[in-house]
Structure formats: structure tokens, C-alpha cells
LUMPAGU-640086 format. One record per atom (N, C-alpha, C, CB): residue number from 0; x, y, z. Coordinates in steps of 0.02 Angstrom, whole numbers. Glycine has a CB too. Layout:
N
<pt num="NUM" x="X" y="Y" z="Z"/>
...
***
This chain:
77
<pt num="0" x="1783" y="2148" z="647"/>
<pt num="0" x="1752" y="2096" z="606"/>
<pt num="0" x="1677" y="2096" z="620"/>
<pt num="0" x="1784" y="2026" z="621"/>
<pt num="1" x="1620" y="2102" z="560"/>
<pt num="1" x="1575" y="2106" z="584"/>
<pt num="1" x="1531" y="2026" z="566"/>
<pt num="1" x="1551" y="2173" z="563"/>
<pt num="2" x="1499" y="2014" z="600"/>
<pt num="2" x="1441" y="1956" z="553"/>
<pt num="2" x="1378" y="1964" z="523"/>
<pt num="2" x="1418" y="1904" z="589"/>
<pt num="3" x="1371" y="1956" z="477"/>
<pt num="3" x="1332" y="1961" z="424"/>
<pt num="3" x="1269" y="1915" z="472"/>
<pt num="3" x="1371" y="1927" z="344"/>
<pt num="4" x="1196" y="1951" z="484"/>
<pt num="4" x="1153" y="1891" z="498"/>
<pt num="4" x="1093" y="1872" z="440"/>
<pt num="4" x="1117" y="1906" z="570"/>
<pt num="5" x="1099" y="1798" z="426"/>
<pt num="5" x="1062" y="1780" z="365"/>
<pt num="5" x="986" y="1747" z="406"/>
<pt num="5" x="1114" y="1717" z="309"/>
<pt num="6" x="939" y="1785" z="378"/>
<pt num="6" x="867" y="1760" z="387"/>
<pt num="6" x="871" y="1681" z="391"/>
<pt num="6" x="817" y="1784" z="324"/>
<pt num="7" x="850" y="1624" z="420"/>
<pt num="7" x="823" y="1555" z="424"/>
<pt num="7" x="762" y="1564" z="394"/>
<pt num="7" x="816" y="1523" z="494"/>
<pt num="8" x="747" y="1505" z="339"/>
<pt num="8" x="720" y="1467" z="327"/>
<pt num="8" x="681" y="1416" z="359"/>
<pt num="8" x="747" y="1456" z="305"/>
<pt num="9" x="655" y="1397" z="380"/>
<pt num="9" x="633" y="1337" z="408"/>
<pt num="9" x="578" y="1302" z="367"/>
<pt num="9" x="611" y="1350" z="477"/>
<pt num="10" x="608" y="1268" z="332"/>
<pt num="10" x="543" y="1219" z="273"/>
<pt num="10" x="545" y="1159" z="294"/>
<pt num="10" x="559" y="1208" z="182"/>
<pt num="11" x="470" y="1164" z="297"/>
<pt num="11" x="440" y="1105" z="318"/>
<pt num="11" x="381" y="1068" z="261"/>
<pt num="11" x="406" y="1127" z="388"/>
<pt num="12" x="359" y="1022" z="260"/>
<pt num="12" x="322" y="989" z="222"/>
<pt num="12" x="257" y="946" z="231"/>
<pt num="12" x="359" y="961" z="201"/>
<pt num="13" x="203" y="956" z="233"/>
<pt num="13" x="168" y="917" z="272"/>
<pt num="13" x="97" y="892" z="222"/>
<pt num="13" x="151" y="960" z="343"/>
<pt num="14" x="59" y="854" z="251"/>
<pt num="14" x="-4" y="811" z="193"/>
<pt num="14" x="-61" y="840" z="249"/>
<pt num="14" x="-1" y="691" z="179"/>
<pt num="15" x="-104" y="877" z="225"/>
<pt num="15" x="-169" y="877" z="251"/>
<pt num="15" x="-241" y="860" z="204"/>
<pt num="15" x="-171" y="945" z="277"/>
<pt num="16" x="-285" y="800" z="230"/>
<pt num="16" x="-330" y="800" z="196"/>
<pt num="16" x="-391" y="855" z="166"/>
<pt num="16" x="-344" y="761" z="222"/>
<pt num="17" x="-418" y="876" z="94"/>
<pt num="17" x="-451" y="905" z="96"/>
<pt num="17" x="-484" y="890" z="43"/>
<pt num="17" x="-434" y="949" z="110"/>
<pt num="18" x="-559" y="900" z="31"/>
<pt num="18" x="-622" y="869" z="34"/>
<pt num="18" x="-617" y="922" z="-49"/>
<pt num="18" x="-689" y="885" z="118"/>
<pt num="19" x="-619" y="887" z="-85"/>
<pt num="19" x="-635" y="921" z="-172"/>
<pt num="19" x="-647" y="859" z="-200"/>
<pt num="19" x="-565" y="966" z="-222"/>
<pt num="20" x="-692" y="875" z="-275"/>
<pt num="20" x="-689" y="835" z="-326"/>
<pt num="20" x="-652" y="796" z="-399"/>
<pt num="20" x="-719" y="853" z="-333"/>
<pt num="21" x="-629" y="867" z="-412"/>
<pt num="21" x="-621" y="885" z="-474"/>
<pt num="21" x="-559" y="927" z="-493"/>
<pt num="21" x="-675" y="914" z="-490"/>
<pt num="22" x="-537" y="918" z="-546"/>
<pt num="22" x="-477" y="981" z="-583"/>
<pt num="22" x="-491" y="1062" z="-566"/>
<pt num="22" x="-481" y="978" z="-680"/>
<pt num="23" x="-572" y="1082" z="-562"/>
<pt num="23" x="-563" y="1155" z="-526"/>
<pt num="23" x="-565" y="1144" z="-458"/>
<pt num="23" x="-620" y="1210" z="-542"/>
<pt num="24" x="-570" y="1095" z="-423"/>
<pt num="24" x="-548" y="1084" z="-351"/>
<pt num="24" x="-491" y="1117" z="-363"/>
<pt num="24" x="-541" y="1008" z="-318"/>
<pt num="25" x="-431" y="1067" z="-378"/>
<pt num="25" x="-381" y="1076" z="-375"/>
<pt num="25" x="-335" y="1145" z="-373"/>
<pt num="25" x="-374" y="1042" z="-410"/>
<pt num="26" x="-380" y="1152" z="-434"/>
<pt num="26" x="-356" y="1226" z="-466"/>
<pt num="26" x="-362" y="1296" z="-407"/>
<pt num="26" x="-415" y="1245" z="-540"/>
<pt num="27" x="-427" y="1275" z="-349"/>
<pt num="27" x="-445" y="1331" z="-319"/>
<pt num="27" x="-399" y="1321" z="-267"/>
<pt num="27" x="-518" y="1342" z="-303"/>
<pt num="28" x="-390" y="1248" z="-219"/>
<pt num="28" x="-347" y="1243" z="-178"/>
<pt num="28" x="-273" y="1286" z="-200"/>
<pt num="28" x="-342" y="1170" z="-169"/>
<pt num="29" x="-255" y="1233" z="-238"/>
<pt num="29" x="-194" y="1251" z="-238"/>
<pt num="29" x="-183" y="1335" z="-266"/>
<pt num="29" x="-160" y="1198" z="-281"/>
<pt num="30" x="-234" y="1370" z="-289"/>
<pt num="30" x="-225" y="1434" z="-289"/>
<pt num="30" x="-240" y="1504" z="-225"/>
<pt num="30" x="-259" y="1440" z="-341"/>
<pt num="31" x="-258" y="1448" z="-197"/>
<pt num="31" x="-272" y="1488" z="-114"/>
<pt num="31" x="-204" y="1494" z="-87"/>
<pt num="31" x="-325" y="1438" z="-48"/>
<pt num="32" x="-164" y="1444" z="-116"/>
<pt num="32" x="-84" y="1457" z="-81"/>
<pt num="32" x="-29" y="1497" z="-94"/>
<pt num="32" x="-51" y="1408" z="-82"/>
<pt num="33" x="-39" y="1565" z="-82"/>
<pt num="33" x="19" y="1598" z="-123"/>
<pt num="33" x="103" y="1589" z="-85"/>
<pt num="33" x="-3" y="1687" z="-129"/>
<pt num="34" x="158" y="1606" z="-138"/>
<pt num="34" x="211" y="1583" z="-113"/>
<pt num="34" x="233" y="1659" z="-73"/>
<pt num="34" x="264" y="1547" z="-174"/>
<pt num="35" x="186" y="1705" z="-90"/>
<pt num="35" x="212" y="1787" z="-43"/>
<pt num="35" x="183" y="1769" z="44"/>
<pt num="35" x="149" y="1885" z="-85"/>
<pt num="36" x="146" y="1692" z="61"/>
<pt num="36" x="130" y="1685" z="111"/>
<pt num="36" x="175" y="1648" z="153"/>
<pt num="36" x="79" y="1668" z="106"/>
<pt num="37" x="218" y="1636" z="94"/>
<pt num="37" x="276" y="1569" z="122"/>
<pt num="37" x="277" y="1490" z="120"/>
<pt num="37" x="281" y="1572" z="193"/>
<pt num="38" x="218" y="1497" z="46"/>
<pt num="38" x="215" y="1428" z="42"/>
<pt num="38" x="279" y="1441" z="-27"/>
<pt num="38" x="121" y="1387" z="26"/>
<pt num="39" x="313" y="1369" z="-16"/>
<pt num="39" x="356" y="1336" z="-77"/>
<pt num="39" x="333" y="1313" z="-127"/>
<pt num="39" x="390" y="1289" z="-64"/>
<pt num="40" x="291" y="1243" z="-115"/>
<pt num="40" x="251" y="1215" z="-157"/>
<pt num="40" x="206" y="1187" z="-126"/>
<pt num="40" x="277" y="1178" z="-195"/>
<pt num="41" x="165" y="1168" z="-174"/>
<pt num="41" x="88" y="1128" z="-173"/>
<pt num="41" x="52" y="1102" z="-211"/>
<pt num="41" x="47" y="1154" z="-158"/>
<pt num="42" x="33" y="1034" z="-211"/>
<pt num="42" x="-2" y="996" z="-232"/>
<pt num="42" x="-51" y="939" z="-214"/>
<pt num="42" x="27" y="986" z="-254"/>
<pt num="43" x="-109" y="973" z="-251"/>
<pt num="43" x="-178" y="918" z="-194"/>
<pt num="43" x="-171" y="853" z="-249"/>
<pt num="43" x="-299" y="961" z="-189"/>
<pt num="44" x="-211" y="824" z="-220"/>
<pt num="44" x="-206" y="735" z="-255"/>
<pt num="44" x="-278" y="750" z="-272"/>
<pt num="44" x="-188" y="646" z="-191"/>
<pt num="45" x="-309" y="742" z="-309"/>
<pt num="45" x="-387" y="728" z="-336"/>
<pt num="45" x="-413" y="658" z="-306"/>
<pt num="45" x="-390" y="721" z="-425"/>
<pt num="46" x="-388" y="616" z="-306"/>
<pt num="46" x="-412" y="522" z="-309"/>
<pt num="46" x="-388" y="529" z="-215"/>
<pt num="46" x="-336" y="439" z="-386"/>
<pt num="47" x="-350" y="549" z="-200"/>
<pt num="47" x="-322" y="525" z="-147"/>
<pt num="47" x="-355" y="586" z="-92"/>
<pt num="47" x="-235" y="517" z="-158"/>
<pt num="48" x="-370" y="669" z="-137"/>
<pt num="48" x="-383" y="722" z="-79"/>
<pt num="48" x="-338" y="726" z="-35"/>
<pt num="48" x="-441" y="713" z="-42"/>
<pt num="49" x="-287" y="736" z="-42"/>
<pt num="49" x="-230" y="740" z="11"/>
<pt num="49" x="-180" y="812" z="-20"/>
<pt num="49" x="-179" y="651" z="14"/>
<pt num="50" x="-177" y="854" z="-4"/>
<pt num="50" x="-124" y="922" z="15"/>
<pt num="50" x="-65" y="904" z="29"/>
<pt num="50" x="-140" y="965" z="76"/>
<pt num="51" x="-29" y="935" z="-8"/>
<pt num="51" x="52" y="906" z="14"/>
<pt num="51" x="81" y="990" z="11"/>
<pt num="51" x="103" y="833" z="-61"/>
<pt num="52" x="102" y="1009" z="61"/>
<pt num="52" x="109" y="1093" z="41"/>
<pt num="52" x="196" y="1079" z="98"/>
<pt num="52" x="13" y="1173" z="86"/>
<pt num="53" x="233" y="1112" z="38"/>
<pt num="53" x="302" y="1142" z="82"/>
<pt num="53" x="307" y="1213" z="106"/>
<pt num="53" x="368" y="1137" z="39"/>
<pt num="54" x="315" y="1220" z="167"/>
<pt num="54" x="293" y="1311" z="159"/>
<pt num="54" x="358" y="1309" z="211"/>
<pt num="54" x="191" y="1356" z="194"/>
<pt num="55" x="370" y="1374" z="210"/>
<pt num="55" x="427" y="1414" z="281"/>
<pt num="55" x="379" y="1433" z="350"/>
<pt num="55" x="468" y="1512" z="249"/>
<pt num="56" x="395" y="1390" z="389"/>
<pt num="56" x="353" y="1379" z="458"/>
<pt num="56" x="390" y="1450" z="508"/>
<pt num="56" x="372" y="1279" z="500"/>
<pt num="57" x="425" y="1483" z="466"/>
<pt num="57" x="437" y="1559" z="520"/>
<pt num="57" x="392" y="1610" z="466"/>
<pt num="57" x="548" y="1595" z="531"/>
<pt num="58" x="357" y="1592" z="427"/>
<pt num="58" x="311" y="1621" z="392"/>
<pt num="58" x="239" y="1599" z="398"/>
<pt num="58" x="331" y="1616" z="333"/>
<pt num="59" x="216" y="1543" z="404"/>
<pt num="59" x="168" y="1532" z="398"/>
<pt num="59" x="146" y="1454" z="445"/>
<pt num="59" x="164" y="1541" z="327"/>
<pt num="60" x="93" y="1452" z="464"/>
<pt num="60" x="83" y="1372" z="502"/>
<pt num="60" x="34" y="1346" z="472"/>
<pt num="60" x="63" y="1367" z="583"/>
<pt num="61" x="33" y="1270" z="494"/>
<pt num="61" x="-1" y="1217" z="448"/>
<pt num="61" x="-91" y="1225" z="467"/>
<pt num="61" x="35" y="1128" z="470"/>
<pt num="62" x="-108" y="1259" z="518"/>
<pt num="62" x="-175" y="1280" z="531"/>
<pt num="62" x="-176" y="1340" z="494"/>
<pt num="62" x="-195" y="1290" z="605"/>
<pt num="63" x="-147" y="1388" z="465"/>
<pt num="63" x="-147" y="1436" z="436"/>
<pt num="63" x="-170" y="1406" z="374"/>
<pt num="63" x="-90" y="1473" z="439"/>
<pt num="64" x="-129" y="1399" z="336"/>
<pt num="64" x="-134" y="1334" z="264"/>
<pt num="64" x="-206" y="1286" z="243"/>
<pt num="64" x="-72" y="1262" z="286"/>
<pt num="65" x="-212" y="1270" z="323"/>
<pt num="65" x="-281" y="1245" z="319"/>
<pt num="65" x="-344" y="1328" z="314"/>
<pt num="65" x="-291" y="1188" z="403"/>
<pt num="66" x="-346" y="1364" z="355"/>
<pt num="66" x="-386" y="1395" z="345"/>
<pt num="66" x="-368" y="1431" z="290"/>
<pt num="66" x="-404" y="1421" z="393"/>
<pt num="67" x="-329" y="1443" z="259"/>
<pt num="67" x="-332" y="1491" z="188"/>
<pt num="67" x="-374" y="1419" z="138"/>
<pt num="67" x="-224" y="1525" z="150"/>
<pt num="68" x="-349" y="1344" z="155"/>
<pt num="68" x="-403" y="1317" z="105"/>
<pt num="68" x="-466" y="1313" z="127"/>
<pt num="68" x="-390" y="1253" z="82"/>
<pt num="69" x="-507" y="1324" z="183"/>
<pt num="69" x="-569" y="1306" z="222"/>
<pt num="69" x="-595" y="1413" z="200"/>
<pt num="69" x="-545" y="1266" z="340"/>
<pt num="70" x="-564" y="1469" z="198"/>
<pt num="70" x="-582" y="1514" z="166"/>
<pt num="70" x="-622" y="1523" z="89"/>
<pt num="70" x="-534" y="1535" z="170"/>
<pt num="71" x="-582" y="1494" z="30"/>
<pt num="71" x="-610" y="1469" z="-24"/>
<pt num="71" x="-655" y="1408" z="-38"/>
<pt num="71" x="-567" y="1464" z="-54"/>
<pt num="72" x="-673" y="1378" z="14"/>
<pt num="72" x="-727" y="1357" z="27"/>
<pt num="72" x="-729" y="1270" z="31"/>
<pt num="72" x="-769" y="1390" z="-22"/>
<pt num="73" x="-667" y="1244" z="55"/>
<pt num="73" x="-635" y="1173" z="55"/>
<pt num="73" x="-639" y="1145" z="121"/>
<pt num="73" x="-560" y="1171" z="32"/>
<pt num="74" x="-670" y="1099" z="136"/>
<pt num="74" x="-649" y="1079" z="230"/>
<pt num="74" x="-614" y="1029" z="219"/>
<pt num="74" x="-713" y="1053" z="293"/>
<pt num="75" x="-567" y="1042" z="270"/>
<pt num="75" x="-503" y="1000" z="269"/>
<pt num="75" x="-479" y="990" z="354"/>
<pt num="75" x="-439" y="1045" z="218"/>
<pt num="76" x="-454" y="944" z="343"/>
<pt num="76" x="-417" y="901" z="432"/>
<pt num="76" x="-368" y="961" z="449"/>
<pt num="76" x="-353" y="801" z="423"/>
***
């Protein structure tokens, strides 16, 4: 009998603040996040500036996430 071993997941979800104005804010953040990095989803708040990103934490970490948005040119907590 053999066992089959299935990759884990580990999704996690977290809010980090980050510093934009506008709809191409948005547009650049949330396009800094690709899902081939292990993000799920993402969405910044405009009014509020707050990141809400679900990603797979055996793929990727929440300082990672931050510096791919602080790369395109966003400072964020």
C-alpha cells in the first residue's frame, strides 16, 4: 500500500497598511502581486490604504508582500 503525499497549502490572510492615492495606486499595488508568487487574492482599500492579501505562507511571507509593494514604489508597514 503506498501513500500518495499531497503538497500543503497553508493560506493565510493578512491587512498591511500602504501609502497610495488613487485608482492607479491601486492598480500598481495590487499588480505587484502575482498569484505565480503565491498570492490568492488582493485588495488595497483607497479611503482606508489598507492591503488585504491571502497568499500561501509555504510560498511566500508577509515581509515579502510588503517588499514586492515598497519595489514598485509604495511604503507600507
Amino acid at each position: 500500500m503506498s501513500m500518495t503525499m499531497v503538497a500543503q497549502t497553508t493560506k493565510k490572510t493578512d491587512t498591511i497598511k500602504v501609502y497610495g492615492n488613487c485608482e492607479m495606486c491601486k492598480a500598481t499595488i495590487e499588480g505587484a502581486l502575482k498569484k505565480k508568487d503565491g498570492i490568492i487574492s488582493k485588495k488595497w482599500d483607497v479611503k482606508a490604504k489598507l492591503l488585504t492579501v491571502t497568499y500561501d505562507s509555504g510560498k511566500i511571507t508577509i515581509k515579502q508582500i510588503g517588499q514586492k509593494v515598497a519595489d514598485v514604489g509604495y511604503d507600507n508597514e
